[in-house]
C-alpha positions as CSV (number, residue, x, y, z in Angstrom):
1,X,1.2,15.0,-11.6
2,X,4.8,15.1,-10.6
3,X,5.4,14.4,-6.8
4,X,8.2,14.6,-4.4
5,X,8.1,12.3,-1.9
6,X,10.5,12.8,1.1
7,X,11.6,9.7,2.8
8,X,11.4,8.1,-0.5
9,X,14.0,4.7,0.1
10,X,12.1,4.5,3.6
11,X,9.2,1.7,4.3
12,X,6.1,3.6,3.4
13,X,7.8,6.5,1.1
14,X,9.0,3.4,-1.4
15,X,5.5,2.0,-1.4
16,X,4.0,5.2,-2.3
17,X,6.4,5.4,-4.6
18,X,5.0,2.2,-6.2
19,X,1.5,3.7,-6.2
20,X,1.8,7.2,-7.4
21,X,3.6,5.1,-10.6
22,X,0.8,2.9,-11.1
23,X,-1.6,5.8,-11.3
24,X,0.8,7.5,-14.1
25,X,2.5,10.1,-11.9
26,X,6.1,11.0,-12.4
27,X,7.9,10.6,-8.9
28,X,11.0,12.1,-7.7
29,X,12.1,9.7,-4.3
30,X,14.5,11.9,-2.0
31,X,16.5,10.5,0.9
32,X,19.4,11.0,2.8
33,X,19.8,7.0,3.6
34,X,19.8,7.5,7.1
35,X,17.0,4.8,7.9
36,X,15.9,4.2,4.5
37,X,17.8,2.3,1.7
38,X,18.1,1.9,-1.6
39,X,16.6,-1.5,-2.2
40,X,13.5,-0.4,-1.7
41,X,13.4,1.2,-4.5
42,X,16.1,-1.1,-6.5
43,X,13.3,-2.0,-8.4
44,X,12.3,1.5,-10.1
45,X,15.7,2.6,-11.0
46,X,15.8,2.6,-14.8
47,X,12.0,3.8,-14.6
48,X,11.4,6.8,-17.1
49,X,8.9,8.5,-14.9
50,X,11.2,7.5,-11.5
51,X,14.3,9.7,-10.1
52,X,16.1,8.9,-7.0
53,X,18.0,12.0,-5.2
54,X,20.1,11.3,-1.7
55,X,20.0,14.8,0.1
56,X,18.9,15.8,3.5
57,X,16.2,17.7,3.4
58,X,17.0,19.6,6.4
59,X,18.8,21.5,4.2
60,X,17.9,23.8,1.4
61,X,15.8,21.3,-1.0
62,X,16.6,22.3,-5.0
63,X,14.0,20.5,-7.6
64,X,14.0,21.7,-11.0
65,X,10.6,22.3,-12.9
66,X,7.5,22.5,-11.7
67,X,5.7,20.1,-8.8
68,X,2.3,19.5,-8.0
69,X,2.4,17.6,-5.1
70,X,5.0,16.9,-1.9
71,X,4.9,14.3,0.5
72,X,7.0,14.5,3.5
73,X,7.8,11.1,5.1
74,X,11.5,11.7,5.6
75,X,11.9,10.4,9.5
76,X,12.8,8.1,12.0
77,X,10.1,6.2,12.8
78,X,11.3,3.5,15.6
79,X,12.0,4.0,19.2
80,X,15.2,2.2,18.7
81,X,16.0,4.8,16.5
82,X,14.8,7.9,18.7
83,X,17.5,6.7,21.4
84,X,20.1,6.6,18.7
85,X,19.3,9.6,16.5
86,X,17.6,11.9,18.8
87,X,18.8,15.1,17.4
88,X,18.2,14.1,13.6
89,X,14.6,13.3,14.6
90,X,13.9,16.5,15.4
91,X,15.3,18.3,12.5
92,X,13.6,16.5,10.6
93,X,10.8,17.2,12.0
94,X,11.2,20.9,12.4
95,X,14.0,21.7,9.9
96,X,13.4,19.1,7.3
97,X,9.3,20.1,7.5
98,X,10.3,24.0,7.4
99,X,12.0,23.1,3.6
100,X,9.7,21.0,2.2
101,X,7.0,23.2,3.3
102,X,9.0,26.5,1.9
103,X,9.8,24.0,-1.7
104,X,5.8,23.6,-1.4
105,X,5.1,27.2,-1.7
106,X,7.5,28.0,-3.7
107,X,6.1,25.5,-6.2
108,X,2.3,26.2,-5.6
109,X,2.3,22.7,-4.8
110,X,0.0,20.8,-2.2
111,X,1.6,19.6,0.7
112,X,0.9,16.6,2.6
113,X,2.8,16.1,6.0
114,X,3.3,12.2,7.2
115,X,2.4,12.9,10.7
116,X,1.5,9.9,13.5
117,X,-0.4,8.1,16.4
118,X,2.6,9.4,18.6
119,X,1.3,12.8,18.9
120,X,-1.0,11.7,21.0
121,X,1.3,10.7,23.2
122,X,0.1,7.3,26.1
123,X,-3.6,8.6,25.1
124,X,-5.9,9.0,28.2
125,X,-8.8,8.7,25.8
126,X,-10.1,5.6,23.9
127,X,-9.8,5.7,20.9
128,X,-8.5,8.2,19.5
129,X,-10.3,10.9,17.9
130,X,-8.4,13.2,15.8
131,X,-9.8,16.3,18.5
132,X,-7.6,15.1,21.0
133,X,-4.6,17.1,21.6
134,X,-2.8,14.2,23.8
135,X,-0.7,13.6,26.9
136,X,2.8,14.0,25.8
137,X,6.1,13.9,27.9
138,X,8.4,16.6,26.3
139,X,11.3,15.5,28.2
140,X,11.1,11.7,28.0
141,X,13.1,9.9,25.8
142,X,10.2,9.1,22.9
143,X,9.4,13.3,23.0
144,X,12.2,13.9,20.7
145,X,9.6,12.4,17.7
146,X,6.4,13.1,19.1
147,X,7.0,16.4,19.6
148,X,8.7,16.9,16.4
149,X,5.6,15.4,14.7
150,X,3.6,18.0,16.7
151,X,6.1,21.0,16.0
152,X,5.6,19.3,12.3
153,X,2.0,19.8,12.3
154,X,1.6,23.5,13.9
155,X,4.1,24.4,11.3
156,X,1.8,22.9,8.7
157,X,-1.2,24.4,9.4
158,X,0.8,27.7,9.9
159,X,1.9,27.9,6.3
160,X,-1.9,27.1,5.3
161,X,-3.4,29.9,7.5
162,X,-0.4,32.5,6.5
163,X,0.9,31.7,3.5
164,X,-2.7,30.0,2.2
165,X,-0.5,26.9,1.0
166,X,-2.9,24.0,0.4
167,X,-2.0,21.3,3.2
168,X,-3.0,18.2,4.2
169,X,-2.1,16.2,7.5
170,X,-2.2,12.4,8.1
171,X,-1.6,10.8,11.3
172,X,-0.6,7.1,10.9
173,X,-1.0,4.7,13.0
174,X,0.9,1.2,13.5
175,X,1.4,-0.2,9.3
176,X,3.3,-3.1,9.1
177,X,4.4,-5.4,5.7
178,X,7.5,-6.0,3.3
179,X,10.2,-3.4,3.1
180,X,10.4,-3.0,6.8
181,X,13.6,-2.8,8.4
182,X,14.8,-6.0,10.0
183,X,16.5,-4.0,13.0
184,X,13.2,-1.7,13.3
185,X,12.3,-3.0,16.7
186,X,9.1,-3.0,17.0
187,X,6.8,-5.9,17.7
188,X,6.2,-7.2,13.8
189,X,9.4,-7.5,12.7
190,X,10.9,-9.2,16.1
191,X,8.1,-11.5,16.4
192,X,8.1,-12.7,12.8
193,X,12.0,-13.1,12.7
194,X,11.9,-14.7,15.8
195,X,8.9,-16.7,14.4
196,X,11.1,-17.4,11.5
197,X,13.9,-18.7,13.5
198,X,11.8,-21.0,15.8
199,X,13.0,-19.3,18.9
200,X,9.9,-18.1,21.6
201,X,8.6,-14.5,20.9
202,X,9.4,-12.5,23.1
203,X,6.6,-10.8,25.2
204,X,7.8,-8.0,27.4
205,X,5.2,-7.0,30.7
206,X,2.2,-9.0,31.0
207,X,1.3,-8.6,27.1
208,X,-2.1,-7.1,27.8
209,X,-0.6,-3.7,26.4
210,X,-2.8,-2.7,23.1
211,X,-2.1,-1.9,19.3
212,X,-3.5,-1.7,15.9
213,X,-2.1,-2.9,13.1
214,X,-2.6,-2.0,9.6
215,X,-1.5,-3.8,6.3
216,X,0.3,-0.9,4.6
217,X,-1.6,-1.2,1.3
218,X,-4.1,0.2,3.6
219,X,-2.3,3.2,4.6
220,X,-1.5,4.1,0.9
221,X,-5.1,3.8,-0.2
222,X,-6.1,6.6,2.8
223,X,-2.7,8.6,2.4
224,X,-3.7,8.9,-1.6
225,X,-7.6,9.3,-1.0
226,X,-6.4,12.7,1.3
227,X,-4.1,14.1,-0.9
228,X,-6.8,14.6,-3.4
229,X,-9.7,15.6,-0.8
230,X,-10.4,19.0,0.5
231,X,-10.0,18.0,3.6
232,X,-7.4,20.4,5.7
233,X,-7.4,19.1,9.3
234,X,-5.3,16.5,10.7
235,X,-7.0,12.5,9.5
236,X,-6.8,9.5,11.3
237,X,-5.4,6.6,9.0
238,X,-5.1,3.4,10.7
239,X,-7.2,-0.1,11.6
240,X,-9.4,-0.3,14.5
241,X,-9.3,-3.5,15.1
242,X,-6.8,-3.8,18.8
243,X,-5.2,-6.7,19.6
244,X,-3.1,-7.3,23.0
245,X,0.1,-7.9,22.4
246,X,-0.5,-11.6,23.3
247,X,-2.9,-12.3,21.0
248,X,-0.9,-10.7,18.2
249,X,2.3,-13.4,19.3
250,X,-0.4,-16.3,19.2
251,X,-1.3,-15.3,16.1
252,X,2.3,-15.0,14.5
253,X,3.2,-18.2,15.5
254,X,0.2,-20.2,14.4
255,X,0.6,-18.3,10.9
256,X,4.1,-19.4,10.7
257,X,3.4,-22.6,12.7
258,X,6.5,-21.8,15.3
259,X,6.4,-24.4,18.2
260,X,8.1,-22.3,20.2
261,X,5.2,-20.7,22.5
262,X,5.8,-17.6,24.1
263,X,8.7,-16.3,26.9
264,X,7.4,-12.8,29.3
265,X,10.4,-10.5,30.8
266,X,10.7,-7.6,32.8
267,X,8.9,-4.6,31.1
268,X,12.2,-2.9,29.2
269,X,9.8,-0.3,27.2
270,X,11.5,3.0,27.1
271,X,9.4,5.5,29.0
272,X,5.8,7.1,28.4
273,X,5.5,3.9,25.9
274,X,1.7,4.3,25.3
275,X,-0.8,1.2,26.7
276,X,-3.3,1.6,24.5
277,X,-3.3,2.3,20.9
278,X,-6.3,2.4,18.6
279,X,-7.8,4.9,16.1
280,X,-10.9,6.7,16.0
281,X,-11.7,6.6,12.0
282,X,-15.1,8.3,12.1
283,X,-13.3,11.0,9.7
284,X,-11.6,8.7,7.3
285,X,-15.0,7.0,7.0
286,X,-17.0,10.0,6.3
287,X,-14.5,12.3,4.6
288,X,-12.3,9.8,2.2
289,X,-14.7,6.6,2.1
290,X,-12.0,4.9,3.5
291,X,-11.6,2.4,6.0
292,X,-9.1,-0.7,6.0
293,X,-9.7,-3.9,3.8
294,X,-6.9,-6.3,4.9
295,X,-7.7,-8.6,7.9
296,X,-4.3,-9.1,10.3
297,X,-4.0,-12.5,9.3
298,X,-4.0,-12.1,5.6
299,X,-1.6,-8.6,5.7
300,X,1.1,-11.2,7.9
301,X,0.9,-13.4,5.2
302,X,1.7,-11.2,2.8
303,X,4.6,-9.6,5.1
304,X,6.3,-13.0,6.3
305,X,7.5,-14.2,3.3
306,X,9.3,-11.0,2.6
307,X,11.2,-11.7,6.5
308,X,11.8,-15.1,5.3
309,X,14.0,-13.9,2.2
310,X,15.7,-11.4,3.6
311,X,17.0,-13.9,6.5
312,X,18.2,-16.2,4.2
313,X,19.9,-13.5,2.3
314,X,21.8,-13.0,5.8
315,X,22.3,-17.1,6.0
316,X,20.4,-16.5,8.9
317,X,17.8,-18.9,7.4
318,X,17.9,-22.3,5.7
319,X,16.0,-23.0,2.0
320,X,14.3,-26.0,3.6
């Protein structure tokens, strides 16, 4: 097959990058650098079945030759950076979907849309089942990429009922490992750097709040099992397995053996951040034969020594 994948420099798009190689595919990695960057993918350059383009693909998207396949990951994916880029979040998500979707057609290539937890907003049910349509806030400050991720999907499901375009739709839920952007802000990368640098991680609340992490060779496995299933509807890919927020600090510091415990402050969570986060996988299971195989533990081992190097690169580490 030769595959476009959107978001291509970013965390996830460079791993599946790395996959779709490994099964033979030719890949063509697009990115406008925004979040991504080009070390993720430093290491494909110079590949014969590998090109790298920088555009935005909110704009018109030109590929030459035929496709059989794109995957459109190109987002914003942290709060931090829905305060910062609020408006580029949702052209991405509407724009940037309208022109992958209208490069999909004009290919006769199957689509697959990187959609997320988010749309269902601070869930009122438990967990999640992929039925739920979610309590969102529109007009709060983490709307600008739930919604777009919702626009995302109506737009995708629109193009498969009108236009007949073969679609799929994953939502993802919390993936962690190497690649991920120091200044992310989300829970793994401050608690491991912190971790890292023997300082107290930083709990924010009481720390009872709930997520599920999964280890994002995980997440590739399901994103890959979907793209060549049948099945249409939006799927559930994530780990079931919740931790508190508390327990997931415990756990980071005994991995890394950081002596420095544990500090609580005053809630600072931008608003409508969800309470609870967990997946309902019932689908995954029964459509894909999928379900995740790396334990929390063993996926941080494999992610903290990526941390390590990169803050050393920044001096911000010794070599002891």
């Amino acid at each position: 097959m030769r595959v476009l994948i959107t978001g291509g420099a970013g965390f996830l798009g460079s791993h599946l990058c790395d996959r779709f190689l490994a099964e033979g595919h030719e890949v063509i990695a697009m990115d406008n650098l925004l979040t991504g960057n080009t070390d993720n993918i430093a290491h494909l350059l110079g590949h014969e079945r590998f090109t790298f383009i920088k555009h935005d693909v909110t704009n018109y998207i030109f590929i030459e030759g035929p496709l059989d396949a794109v995957l459109h990951f190109a987002s914003p994916a942290s709060p931090i950076d829905y305060l910062e880029l609020p408006i580029q979040t949702l052209k991405v998500g509407a724009l940037g979907t309208h022109k992958a979707l209208g490069l999909a057609k004009a290919k006769g290539a199957r689509f697959l849309l990187a959609s997320t937890s988010e749309v269902y907003g601070d869930p009122l049910i438990h967990p999640q089942p992929e039925s739920y349509w979610g309590n969102v806030n529109p007009v709060g400050p983490r709307g600008v990429y739930d919604e777009a991720k919702r626009f995302a999907e109506a737009m995708t499901m629109a193009y498969h009922r009108y236009h007949g375009l073969d679609t799929r739709i994953v939502r993802i839920f919390n993936t962690y490992g190497p690649r991920m952007r120091l200044a992310d802000g989300r829970v793994v990368p401050n608690f491991i750097q912190q971790a890292l640098r023997r300082e107290p991680l930083t709990v924010y609340g009481d720390g009872k709040q709930t997520r599920s992490f999964q280890y994002v060779s995980d997440l590739v496995e399901g994103i890959y099992r979907l793209l060549f299933s049948d099945e249409v509807e939006p799927v559930n890919i994530g780990n079931p397995r919740e931790f508190t927020i508390i327990e997931f600090a415990e756990l980071v510091n005994a991995i890394t053996e950081n002596p420095a415990g544990i500090i609580f402050k005053p809630d600072l969570r931008i608003t409508d951040d969800p309470q609870t986060r967990q997946p309902d996988i019932s689908k995954a299971r029964k459509v894909l034969g999928w379900e995740p195989k790396v334990r929390l533990d063993e996926g941080l081992r494999l992610t903290i020594p990526w941390f390590r190097e990169q803050l050393r690169k920044l001096g911000q580490l010794s070599d002891e």
